[in-house]
N, C-alpha and C positions, 0 to 999 in steps of 0.2 A: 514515538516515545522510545526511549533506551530504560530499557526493564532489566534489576539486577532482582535476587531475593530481596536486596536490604533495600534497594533507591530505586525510585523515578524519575527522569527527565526527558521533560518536556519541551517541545518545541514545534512552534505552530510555521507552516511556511502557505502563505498565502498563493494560489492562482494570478499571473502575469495579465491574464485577460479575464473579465468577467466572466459568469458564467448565464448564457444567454439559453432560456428554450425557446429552439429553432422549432415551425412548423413548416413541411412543404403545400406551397400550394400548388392548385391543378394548371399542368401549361408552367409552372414555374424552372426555370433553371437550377439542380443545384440537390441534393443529397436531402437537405431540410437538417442536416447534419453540424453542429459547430464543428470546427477542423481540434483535433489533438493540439493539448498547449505542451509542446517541448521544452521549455522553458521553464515551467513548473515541473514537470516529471523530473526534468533536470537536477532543479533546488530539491528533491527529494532524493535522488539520488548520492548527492553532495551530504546531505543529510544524515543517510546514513554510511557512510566514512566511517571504518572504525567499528560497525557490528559484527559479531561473530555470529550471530544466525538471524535471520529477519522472518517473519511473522506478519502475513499480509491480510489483512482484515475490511472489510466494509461489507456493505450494501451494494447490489447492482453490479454494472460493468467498469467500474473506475478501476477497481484494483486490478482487473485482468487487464484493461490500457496500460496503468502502469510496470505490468510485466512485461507484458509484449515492449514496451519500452524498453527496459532493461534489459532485455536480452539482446536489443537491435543495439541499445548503443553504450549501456553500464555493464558488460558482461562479467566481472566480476563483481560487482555489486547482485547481479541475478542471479551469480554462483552462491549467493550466503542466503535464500531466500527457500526455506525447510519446509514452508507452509501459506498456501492460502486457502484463506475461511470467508464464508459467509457469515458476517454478522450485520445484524437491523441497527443501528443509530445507537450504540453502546452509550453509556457514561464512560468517563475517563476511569473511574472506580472498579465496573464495571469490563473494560477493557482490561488494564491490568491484570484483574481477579484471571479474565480466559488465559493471556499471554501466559502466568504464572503456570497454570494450574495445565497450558497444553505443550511446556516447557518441559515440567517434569513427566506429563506420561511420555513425553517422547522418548527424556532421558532413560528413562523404564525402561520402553522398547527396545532400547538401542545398548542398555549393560545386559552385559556379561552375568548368567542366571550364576 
């Protein structure tokens, strides 16, 4: 999402490969791991084109994949990247409301008392 105070825009970029859960079995070859989709982190990347500070949010280990991404191959896309959070399964509303609301305490932080 591209979050101003006044607007929202949204835009969904789908996974290149399903998303499969792997399990290892015993005597099996193989991590039990799906491999990283590059392709997707990719279109994310492409994505956000054009933001002046990024704001990484989810559940789990997705969002640290997608850095460790960016740093290895969007490095200036991972240079606009101010914050990453843990958040549980947000609403879109929801979402927003944090981005808003962890925008200006930064801004706070960061002026001049």
């Amino acid at each position: 999402m591209h979050i101003t105070m006044d607007d929202v825009e949204k835009s969904v970029i789908h996974p290149s490969k399903p998303h499969l859960h792997l399990h290892a079995k015993s005597g099996s070859v193989g991590s039990g791991k799906q491999s990283e989709d590059k392709g997707y982190y990719h279109a994310i990347a492409e994505a956000l084109n054009g933001a002046q500070e990024i704001l990484v949010v989810g559940p789990a280990q997705a969002k640290l994949q997608l850095i460790k991404h960016l740093h290895a191959h969007d490095p200036k896309i991972a240079d606009k990247v101010v914050g990453v959070e843990t958040i549980d399964h947000p609403t879109d509303g929801q979402l927003v409301a944090y981005a808003r609301k962890y925008f200006v305490a930064k801004d706070r932080m960061l002026s001049p008392a």
